[in-house]
PyMOL commands that place a pseudoatom at each C-alpha (Angstrom):
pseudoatom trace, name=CA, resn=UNK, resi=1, chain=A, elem=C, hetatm=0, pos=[4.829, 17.904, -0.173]
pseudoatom trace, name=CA, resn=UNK, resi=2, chain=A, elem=C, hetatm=0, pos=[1.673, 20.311, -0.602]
pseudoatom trace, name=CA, resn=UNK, resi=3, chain=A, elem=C, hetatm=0, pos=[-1.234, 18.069, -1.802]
pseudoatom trace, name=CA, resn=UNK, resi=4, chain=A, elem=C, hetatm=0, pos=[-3.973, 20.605, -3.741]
pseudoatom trace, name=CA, resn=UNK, resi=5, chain=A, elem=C, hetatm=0, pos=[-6.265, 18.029, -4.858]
pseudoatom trace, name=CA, resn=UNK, resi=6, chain=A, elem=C, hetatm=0, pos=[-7.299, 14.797, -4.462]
pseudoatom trace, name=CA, resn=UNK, resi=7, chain=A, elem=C, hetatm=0, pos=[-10.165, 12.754, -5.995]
pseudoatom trace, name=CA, resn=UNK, resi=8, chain=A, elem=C, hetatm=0, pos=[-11.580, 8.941, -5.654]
pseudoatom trace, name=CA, resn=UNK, resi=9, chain=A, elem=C, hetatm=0, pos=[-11.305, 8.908, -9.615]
pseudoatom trace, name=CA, resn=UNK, resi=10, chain=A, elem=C, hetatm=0, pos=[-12.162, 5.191, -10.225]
pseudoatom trace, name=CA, resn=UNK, resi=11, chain=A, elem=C, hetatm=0, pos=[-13.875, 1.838, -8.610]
pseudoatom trace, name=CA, resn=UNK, resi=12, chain=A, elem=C, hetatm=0, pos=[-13.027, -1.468, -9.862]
pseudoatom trace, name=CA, resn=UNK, resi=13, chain=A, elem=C, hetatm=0, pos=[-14.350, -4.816, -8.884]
pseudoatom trace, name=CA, resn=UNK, resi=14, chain=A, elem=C, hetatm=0, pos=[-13.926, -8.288, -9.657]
pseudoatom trace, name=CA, resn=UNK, resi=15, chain=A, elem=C, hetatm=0, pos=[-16.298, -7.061, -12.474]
pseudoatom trace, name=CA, resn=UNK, resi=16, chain=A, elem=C, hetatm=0, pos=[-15.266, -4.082, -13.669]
pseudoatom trace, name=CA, resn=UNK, resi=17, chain=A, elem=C, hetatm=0, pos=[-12.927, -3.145, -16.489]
pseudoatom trace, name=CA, resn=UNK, resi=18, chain=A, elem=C, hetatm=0, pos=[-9.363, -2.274, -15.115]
pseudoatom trace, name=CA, resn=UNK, resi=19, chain=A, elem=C, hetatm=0, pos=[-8.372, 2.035, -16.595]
pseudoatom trace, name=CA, resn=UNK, resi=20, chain=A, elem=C, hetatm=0, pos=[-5.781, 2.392, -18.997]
pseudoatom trace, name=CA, resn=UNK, resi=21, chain=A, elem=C, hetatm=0, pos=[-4.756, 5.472, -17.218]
pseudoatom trace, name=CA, resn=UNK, resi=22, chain=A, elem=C, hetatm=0, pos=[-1.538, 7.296, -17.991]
pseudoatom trace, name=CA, resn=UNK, resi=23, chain=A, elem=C, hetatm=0, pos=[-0.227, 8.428, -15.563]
pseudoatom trace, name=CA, resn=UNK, resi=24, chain=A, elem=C, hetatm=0, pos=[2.205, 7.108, -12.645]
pseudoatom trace, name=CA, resn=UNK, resi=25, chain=A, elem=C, hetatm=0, pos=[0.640, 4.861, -9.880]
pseudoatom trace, name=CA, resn=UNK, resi=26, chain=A, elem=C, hetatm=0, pos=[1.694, 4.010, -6.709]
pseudoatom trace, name=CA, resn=UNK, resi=27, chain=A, elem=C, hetatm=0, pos=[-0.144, 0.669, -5.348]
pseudoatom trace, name=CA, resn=UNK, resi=28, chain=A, elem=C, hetatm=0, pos=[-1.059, -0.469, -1.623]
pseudoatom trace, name=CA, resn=UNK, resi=29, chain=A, elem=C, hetatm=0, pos=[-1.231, -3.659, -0.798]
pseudoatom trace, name=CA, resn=UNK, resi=30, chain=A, elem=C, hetatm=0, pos=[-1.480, -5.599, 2.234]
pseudoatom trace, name=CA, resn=UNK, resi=31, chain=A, elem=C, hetatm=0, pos=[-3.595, -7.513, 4.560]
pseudoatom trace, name=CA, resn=UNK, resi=32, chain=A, elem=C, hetatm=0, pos=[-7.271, -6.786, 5.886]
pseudoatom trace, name=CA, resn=UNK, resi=33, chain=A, elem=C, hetatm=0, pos=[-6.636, -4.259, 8.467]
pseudoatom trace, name=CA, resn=UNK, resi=34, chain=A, elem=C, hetatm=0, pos=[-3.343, -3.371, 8.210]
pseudoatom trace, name=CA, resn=UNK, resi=35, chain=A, elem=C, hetatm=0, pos=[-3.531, -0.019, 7.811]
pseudoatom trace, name=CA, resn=UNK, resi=36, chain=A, elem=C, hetatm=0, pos=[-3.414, 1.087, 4.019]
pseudoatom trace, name=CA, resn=UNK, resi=37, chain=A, elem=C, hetatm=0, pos=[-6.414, 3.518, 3.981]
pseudoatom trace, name=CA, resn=UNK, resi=38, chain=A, elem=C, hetatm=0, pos=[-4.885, 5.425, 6.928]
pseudoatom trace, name=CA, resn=UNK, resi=39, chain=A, elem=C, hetatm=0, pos=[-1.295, 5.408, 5.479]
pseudoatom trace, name=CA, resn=UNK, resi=40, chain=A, elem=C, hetatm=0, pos=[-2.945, 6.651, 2.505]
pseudoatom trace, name=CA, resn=UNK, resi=41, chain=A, elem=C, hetatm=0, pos=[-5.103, 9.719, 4.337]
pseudoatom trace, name=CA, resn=UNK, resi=42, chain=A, elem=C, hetatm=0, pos=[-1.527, 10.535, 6.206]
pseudoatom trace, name=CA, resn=UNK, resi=43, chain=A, elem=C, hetatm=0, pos=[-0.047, 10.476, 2.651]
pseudoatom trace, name=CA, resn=UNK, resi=44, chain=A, elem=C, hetatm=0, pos=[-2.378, 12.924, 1.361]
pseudoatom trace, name=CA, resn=UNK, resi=45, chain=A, elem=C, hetatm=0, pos=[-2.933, 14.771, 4.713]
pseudoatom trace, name=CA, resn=UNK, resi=46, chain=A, elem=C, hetatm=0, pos=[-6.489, 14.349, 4.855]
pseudoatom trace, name=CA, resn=UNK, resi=47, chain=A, elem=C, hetatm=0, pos=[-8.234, 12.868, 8.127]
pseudoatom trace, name=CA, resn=UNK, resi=48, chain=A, elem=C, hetatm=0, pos=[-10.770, 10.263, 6.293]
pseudoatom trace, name=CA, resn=UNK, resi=49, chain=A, elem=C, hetatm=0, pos=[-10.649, 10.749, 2.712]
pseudoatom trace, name=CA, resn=UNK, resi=50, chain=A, elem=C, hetatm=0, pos=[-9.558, 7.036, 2.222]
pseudoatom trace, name=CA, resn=UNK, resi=51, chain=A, elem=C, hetatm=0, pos=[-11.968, 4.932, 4.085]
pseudoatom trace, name=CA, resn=UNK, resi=52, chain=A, elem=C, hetatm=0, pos=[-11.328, 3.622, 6.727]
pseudoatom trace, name=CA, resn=UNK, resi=53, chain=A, elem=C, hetatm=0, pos=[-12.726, 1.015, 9.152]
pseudoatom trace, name=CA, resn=UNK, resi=54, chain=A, elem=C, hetatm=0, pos=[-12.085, -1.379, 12.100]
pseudoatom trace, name=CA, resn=UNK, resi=55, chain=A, elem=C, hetatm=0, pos=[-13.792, -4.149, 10.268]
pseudoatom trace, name=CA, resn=UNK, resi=56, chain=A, elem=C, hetatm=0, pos=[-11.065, -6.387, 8.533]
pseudoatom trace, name=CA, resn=UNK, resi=57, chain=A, elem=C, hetatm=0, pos=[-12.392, -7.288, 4.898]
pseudoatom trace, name=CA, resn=UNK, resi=58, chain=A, elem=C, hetatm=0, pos=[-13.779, -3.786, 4.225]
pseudoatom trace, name=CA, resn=UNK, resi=59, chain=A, elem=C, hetatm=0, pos=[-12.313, -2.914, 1.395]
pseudoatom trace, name=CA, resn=UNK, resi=60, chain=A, elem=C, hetatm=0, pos=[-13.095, -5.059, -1.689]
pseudoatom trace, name=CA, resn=UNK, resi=61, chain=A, elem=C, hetatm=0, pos=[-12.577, -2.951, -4.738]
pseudoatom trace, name=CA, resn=UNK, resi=62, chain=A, elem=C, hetatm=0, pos=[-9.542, -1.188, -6.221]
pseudoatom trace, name=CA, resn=UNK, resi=63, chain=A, elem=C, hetatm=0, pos=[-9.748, 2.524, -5.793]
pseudoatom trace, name=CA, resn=UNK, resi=64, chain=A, elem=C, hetatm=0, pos=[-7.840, 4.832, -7.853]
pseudoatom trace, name=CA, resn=UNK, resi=65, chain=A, elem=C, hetatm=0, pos=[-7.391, 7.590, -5.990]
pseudoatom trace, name=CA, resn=UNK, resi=66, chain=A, elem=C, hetatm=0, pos=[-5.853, 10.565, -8.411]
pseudoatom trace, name=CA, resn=UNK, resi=67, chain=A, elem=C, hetatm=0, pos=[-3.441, 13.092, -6.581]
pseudoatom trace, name=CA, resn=UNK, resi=68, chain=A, elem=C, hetatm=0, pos=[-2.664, 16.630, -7.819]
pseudoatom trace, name=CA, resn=UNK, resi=69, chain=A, elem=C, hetatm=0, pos=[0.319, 17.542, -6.198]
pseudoatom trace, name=CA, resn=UNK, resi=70, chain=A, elem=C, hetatm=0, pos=[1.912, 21.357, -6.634]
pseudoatom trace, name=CA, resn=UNK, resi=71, chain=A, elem=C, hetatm=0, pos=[5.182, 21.460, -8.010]
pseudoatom trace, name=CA, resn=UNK, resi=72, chain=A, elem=C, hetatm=0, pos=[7.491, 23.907, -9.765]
pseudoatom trace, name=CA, resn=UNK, resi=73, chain=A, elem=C, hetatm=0, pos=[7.483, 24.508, -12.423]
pseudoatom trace, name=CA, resn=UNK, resi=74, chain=A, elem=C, hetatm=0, pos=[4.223, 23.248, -13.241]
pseudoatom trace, name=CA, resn=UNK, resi=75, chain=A, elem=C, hetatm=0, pos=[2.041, 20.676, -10.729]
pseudoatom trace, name=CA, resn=UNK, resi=76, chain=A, elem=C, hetatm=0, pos=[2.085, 17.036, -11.296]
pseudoatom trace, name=CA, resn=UNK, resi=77, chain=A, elem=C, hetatm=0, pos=[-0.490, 14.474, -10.750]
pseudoatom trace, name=CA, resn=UNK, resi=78, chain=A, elem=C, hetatm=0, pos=[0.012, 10.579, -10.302]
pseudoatom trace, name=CA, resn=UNK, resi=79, chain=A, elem=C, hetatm=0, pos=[-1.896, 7.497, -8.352]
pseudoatom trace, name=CA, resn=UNK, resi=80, chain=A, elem=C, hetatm=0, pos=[-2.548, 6.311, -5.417]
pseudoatom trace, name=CA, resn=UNK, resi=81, chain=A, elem=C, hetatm=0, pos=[-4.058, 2.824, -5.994]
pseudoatom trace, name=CA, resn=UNK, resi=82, chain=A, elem=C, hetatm=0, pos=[-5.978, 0.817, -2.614]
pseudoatom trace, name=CA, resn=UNK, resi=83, chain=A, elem=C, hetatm=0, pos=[-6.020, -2.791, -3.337]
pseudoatom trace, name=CA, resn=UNK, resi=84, chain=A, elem=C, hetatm=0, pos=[-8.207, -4.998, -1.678]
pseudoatom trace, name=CA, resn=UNK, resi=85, chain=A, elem=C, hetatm=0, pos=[-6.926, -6.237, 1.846]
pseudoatom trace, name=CA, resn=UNK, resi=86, chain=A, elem=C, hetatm=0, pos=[-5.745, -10.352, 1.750]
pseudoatom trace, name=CA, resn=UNK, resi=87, chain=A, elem=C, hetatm=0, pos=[-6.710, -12.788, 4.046]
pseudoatom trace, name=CA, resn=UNK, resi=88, chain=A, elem=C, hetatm=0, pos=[-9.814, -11.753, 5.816]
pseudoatom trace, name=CA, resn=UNK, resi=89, chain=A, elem=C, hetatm=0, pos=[-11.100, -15.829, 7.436]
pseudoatom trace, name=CA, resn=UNK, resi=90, chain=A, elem=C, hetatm=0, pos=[-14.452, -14.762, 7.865]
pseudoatom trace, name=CA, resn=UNK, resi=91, chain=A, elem=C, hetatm=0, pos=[-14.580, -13.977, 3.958]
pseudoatom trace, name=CA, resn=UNK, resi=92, chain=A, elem=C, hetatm=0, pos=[-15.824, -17.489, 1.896]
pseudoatom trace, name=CA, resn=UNK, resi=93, chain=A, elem=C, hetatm=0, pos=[-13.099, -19.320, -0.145]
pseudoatom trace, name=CA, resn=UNK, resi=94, chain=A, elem=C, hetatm=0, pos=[-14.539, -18.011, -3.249]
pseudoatom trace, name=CA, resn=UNK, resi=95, chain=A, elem=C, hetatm=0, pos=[-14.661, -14.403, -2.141]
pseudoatom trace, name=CA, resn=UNK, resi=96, chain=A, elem=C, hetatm=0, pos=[-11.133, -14.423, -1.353]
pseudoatom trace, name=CA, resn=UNK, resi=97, chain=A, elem=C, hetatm=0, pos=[-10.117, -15.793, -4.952]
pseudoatom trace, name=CA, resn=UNK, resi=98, chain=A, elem=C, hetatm=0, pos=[-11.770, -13.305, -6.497]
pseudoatom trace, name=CA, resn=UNK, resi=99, chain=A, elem=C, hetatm=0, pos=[-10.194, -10.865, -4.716]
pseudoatom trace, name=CA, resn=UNK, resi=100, chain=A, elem=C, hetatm=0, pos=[-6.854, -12.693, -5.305]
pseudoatom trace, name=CA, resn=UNK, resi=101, chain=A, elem=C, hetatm=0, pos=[-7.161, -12.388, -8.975]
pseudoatom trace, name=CA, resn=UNK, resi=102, chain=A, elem=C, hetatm=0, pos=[-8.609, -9.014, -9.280]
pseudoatom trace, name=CA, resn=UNK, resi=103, chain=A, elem=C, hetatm=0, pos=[-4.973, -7.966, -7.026]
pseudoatom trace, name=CA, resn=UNK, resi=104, chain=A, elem=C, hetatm=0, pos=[-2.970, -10.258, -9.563]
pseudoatom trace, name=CA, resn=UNK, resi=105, chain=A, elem=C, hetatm=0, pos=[-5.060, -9.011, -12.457]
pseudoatom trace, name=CA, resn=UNK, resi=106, chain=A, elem=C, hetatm=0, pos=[-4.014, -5.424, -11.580]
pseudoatom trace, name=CA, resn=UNK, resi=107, chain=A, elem=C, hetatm=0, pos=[-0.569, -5.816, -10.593]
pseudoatom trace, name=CA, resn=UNK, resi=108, chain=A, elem=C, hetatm=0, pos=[-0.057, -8.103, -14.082]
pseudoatom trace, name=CA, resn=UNK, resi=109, chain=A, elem=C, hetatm=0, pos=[-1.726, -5.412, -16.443]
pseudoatom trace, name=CA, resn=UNK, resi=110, chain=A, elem=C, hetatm=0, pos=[-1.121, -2.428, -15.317]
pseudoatom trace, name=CA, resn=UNK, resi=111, chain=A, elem=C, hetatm=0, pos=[1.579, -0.064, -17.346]
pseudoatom trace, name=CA, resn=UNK, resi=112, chain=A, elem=C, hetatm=0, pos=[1.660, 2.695, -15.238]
pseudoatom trace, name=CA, resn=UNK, resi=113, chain=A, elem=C, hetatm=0, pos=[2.679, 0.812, -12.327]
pseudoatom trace, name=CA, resn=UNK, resi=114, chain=A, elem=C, hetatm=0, pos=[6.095, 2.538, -10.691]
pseudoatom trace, name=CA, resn=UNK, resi=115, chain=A, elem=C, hetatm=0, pos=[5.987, 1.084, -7.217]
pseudoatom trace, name=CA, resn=UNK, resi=116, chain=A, elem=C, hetatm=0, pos=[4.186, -1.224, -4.770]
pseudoatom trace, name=CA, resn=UNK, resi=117, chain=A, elem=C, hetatm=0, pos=[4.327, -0.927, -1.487]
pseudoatom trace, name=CA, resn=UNK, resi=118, chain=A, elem=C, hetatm=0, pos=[3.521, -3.754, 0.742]
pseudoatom trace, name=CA, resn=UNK, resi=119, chain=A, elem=C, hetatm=0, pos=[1.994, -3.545, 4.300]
pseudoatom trace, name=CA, resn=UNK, resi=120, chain=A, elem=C, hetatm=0, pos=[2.532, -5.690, 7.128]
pseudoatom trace, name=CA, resn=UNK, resi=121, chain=A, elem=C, hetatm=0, pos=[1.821, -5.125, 11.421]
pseudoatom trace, name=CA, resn=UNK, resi=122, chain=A, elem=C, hetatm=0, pos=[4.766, -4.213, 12.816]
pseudoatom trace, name=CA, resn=UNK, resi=123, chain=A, elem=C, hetatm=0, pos=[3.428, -6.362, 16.022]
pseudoatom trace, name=CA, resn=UNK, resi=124, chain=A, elem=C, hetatm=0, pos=[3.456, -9.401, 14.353]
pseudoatom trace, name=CA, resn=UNK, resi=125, chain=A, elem=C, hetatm=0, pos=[5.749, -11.603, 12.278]
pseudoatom trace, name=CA, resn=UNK, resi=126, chain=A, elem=C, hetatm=0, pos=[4.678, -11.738, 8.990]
pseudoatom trace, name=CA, resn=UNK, resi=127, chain=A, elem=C, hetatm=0, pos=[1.587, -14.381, 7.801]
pseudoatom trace, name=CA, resn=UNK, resi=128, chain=A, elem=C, hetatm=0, pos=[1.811, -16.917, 5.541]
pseudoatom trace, name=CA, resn=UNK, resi=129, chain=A, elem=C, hetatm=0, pos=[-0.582, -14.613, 3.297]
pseudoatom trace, name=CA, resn=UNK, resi=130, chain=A, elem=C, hetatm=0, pos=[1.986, -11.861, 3.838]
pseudoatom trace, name=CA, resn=UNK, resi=131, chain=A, elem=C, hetatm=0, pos=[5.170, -14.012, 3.139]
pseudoatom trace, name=CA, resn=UNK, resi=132, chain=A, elem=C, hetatm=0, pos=[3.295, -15.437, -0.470]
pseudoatom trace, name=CA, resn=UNK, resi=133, chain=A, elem=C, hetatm=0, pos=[2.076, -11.913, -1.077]
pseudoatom trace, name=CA, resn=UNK, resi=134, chain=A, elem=C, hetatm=0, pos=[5.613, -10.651, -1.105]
pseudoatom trace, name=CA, resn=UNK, resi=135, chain=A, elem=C, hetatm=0, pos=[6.949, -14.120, -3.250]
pseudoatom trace, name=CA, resn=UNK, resi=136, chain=A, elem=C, hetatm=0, pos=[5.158, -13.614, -5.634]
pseudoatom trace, name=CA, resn=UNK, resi=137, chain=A, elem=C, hetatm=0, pos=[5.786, -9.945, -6.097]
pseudoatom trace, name=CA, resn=UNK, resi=138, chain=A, elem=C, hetatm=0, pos=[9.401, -10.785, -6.231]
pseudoatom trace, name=CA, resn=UNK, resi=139, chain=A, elem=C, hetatm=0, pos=[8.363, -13.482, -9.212]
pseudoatom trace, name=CA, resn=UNK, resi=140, chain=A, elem=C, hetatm=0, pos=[6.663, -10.786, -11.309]
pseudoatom trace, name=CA, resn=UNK, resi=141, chain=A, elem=C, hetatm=0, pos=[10.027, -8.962, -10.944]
pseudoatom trace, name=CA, resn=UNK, resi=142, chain=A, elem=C, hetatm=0, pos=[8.791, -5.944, -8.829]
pseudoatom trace, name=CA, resn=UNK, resi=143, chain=A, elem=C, hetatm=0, pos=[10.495, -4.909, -5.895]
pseudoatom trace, name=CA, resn=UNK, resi=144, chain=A, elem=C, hetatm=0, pos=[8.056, -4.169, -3.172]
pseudoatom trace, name=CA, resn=UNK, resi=145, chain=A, elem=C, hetatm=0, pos=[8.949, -1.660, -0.781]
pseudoatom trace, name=CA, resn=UNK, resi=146, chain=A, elem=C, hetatm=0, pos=[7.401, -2.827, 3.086]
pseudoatom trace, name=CA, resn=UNK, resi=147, chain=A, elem=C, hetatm=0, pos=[5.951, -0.220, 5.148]
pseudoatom trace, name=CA, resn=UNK, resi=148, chain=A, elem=C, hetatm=0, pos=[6.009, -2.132, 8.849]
pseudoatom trace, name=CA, resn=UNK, resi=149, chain=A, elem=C, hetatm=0, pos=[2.123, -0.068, 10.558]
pseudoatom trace, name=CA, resn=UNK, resi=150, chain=A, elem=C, hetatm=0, pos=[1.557, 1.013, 13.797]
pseudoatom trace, name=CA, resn=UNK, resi=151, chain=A, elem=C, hetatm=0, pos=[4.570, 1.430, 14.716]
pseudoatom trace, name=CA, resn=UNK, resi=152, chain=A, elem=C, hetatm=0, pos=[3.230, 3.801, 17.682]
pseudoatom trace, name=CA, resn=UNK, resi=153, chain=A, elem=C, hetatm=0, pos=[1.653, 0.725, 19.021]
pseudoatom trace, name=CA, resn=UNK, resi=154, chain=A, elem=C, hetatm=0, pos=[4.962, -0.824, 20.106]
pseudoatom trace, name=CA, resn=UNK, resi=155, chain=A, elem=C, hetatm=0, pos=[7.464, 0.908, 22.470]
pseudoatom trace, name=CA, resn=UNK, resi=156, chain=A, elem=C, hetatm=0, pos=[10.433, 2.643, 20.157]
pseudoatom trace, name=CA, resn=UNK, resi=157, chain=A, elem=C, hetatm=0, pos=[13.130, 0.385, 21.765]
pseudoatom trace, name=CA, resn=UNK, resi=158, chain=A, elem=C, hetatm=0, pos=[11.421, -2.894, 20.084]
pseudoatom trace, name=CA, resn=UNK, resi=159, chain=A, elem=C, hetatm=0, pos=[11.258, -1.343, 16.802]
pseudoatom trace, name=CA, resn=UNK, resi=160, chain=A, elem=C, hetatm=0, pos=[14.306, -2.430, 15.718]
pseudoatom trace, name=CA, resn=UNK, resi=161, chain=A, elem=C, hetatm=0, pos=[13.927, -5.737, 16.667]
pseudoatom trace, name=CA, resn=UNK, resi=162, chain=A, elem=C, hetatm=0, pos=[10.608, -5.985, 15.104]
pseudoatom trace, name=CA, resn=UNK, resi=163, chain=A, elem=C, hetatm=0, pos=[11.906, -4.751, 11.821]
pseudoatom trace, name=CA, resn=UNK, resi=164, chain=A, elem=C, hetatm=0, pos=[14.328, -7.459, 11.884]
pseudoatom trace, name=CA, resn=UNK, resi=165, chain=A, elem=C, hetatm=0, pos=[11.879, -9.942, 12.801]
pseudoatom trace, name=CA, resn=UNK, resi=166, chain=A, elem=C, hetatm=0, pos=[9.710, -8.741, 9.635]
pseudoatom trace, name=CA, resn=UNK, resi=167, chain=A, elem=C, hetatm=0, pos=[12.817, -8.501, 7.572]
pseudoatom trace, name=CA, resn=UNK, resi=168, chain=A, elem=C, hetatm=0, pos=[13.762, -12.468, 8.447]
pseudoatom trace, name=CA, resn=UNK, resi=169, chain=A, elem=C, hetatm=0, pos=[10.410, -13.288, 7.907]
pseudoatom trace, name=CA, resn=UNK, resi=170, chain=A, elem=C, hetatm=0, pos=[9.827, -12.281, 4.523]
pseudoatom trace, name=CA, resn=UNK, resi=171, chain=A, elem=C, hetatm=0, pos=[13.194, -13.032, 2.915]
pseudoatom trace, name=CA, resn=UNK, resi=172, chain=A, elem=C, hetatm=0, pos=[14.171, -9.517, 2.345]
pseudoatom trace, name=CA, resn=UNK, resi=173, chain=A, elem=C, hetatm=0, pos=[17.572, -8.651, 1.355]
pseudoatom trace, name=CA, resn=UNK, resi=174, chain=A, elem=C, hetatm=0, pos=[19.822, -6.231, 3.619]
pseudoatom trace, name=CA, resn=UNK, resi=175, chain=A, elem=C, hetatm=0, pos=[19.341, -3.533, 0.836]
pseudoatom trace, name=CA, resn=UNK, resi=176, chain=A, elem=C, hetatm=0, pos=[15.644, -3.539, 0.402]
pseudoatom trace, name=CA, resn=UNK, resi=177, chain=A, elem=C, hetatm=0, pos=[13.992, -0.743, 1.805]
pseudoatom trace, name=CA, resn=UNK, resi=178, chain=A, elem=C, hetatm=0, pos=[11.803, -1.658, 5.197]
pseudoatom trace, name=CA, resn=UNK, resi=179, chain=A, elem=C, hetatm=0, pos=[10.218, 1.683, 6.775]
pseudoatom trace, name=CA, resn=UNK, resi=180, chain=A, elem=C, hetatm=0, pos=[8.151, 1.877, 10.385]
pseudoatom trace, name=CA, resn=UNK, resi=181, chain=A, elem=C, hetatm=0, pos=[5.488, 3.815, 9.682]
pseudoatom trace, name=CA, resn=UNK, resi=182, chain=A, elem=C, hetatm=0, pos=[2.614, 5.640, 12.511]
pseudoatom trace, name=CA, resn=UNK, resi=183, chain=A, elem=C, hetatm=0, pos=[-0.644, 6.714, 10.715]
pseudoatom trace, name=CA, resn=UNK, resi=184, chain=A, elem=C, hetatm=0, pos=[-1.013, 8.608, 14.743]
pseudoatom trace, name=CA, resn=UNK, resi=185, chain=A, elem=C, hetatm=0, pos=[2.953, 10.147, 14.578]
pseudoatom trace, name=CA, resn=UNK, resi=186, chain=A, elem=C, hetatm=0, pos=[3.476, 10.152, 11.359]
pseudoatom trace, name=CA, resn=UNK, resi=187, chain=A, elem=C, hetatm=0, pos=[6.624, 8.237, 11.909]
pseudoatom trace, name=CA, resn=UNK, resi=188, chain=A, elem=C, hetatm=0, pos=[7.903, 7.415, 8.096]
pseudoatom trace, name=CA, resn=UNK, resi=189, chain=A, elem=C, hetatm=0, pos=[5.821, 9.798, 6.226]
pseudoatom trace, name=CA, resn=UNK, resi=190, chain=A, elem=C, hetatm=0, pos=[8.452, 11.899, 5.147]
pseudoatom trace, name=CA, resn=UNK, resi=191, chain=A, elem=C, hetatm=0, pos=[10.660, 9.080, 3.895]
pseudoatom trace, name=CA, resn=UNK, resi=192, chain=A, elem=C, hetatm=0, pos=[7.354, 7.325, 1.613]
pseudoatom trace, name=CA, resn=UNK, resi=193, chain=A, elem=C, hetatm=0, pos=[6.930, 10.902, 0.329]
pseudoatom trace, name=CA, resn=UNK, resi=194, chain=A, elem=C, hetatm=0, pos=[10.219, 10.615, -1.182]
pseudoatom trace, name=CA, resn=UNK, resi=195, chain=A, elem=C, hetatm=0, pos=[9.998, 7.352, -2.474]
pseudoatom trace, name=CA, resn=UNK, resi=196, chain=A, elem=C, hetatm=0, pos=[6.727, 8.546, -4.349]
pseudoatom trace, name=CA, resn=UNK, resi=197, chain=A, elem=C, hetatm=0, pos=[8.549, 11.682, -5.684]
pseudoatom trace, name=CA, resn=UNK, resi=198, chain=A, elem=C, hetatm=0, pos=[11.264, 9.285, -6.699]
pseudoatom trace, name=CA, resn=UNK, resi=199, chain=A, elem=C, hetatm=0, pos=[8.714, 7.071, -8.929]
pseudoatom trace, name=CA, resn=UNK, resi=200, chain=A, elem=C, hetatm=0, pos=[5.954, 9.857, -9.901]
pseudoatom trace, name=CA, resn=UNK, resi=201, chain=A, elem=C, hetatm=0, pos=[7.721, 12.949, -10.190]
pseudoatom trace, name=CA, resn=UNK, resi=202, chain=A, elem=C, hetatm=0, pos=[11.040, 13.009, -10.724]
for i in range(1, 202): cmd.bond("trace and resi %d" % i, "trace and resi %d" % (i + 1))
show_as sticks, trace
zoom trace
């Protein structure tokens, strides 16, 4: 995939009036921390274009980040959208709602929407944030695809296990698609590039 340009197009918060845009997006979701701003940078093969920061909680907007990708015949351009991260504690009640409901107020509205992929630490079993997350995509009728971080963090003989351990955890079906991803090996990269084709481009 050769990426020519990419610009931070749009900023929404709880605020601001969602885009009608018109062409495809791709939506990231997960928990504070997981990981989306780097999977995104790996995506687009840029170091730090999405921020990114050890801070859980950081980001609290929705950016629309607008790809131009080269293609033949002609070159095609779609979104990458950063939702805010879930579950942050240190984050007041009220914060988090809002948050919440600027997610759910995307995800609901949105008619360019072609996939969601949902985030979750490969080191961990999923949360109870994570495990309602992916409910109530399922109740909307979308079918998230989970990208299981850091997988470089974990020795490559656990992976499996973890994987199952996510897959148990969330209620996912044999057939739906689970990928390990490394933002440091770039373990999975190739295989979320396809997916994206898949939805955006083909």
């Amino acid at each position: 995939m050769i990426i020519k340009n990419v610009t931070l197009e749009t900023v929404c918060g709880v605020t601001s009036k969602l885009p009608e845009n018109t062409l495809p997006e791709i939506a990231f979701a997960g928990k504070s921390n997981v990981g989306k701003s780097s999977l995104i940078n790996a995506l687009i093969m840029r170091k730090s274009f999405a921020r990114t920061s050890s801070e859980p909680g950081k980001t609290q907007t929705i950016n629309f980040y607008r790809i131009l990708q080269k293609k033949e015949p002609e070159d095609v351009s779609f979104y990458y959208v950063d939702l805010p991260g879930y579950g942050y504690a240190k984050v007041s009640m009220s914060e988090r709602e809002k948050w919440g409901k600027l997610i759910e107020g995307y995800l609901d509205s949105s008619k360019m929407l072609k996939a969601i992929f949902l985030l979750v630490d490969i080191r961990h079993d999923p949360g109870a944030n994570d495990k309602m997350m992916y409910d109530w995509m399922i109740s909307r009728g979308f079918s998230p695809i989970v990208i299981a971080t850091k997988a470089d963090k974990i020795g490559k003989s656990k992976v499996p296990s973890s994987l199952k351990q996510i897959r148990s955890g969330l209620g996912m079906k044999n057939t739906d698609i689970l990928i390990p991803f490394s933002a440091e090996t770039k373990l999975g990269r190739e295989e979320i590039w396809g997916i994206v084709e898949k939805y955006c481009i083909s």
